[in-house]
C-alpha positions in Angstrom: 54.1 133.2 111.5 54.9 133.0 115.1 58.6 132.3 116.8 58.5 129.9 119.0 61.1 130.2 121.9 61.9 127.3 124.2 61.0 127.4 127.6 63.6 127.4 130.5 63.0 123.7 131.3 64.0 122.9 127.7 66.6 124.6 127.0 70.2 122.7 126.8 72.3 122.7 129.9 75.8 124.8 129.4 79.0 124.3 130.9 78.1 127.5 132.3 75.2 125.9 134.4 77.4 123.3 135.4 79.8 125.4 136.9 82.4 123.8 134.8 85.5 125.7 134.0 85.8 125.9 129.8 89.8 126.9 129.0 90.3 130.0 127.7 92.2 128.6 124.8 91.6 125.7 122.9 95.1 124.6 121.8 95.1 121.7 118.8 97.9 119.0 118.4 101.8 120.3 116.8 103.1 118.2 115.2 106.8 117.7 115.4 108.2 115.1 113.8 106.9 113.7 110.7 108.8 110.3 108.5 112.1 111.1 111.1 111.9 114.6 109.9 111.7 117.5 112.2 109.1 120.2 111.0 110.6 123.2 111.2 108.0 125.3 109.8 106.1 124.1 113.6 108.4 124.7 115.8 108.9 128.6 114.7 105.6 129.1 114.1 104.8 127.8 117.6 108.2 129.4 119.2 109.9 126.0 120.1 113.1 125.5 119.8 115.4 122.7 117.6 117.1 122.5 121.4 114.2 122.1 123.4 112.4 119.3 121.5 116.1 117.8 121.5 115.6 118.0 125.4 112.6 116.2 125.9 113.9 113.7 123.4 117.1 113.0 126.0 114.6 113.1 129.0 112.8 110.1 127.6 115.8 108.4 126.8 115.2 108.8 122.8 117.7 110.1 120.2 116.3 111.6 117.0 117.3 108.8 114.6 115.2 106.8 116.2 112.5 109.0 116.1 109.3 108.9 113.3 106.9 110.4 114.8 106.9 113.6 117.7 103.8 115.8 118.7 102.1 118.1 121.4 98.8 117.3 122.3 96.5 119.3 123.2 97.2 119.0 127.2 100.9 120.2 126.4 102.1 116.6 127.0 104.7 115.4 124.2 104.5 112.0 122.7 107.1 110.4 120.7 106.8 107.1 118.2 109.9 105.0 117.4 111.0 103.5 114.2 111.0 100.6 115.9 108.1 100.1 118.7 108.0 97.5 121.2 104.6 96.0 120.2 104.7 92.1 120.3 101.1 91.8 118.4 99.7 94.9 116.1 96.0 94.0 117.3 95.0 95.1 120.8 93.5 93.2 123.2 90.9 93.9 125.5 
């Protein structure tokens, strides 16, 4: 049996070819908050502090009771969900 390798015209294009930067490490989303609760078990394991996520709570104007949802995604922004979200209508519209 004979191997049959593709030739160079066939064979997928990498990021590499495309002279496209890849990060050097892939970073998933931490989840902060869960139910209102603060996961502490995250935030050591990921070296945040109690303080800090108390910070960017005050910087967008939210305090932690009203709080039910907090993460990191994975471009390091943090998002927050209220208890009580200003949504008129739960279906979007397009």
């Amino acid at each position: 049996m004979k191997t049959m390798l593709p030739t160079p015209d066939s064979m997928p294009v990498t990021r590499k070819d495309l002279h496209v930067n890849t990060p050097s490490k892939q970073t998933f989303p931490i989840e902060l908050i869960m139910d209102g609760n603060i996961i502490h078990a995250n935030l050591k394991q990921n070296d945040i502090t109690k303080e800090w996520l108390l910070s960017q709570m005050k910087k967008k104007g939210f305090s932690i009771e009203n709080i039910n949802y907090a993460v990191i995604s994975s471009d390091g922004n943090v998002y927050f969900d209220e208890y009580k979200d200003r949504i008129e209508h739960p279906i979007d519209k397009e």
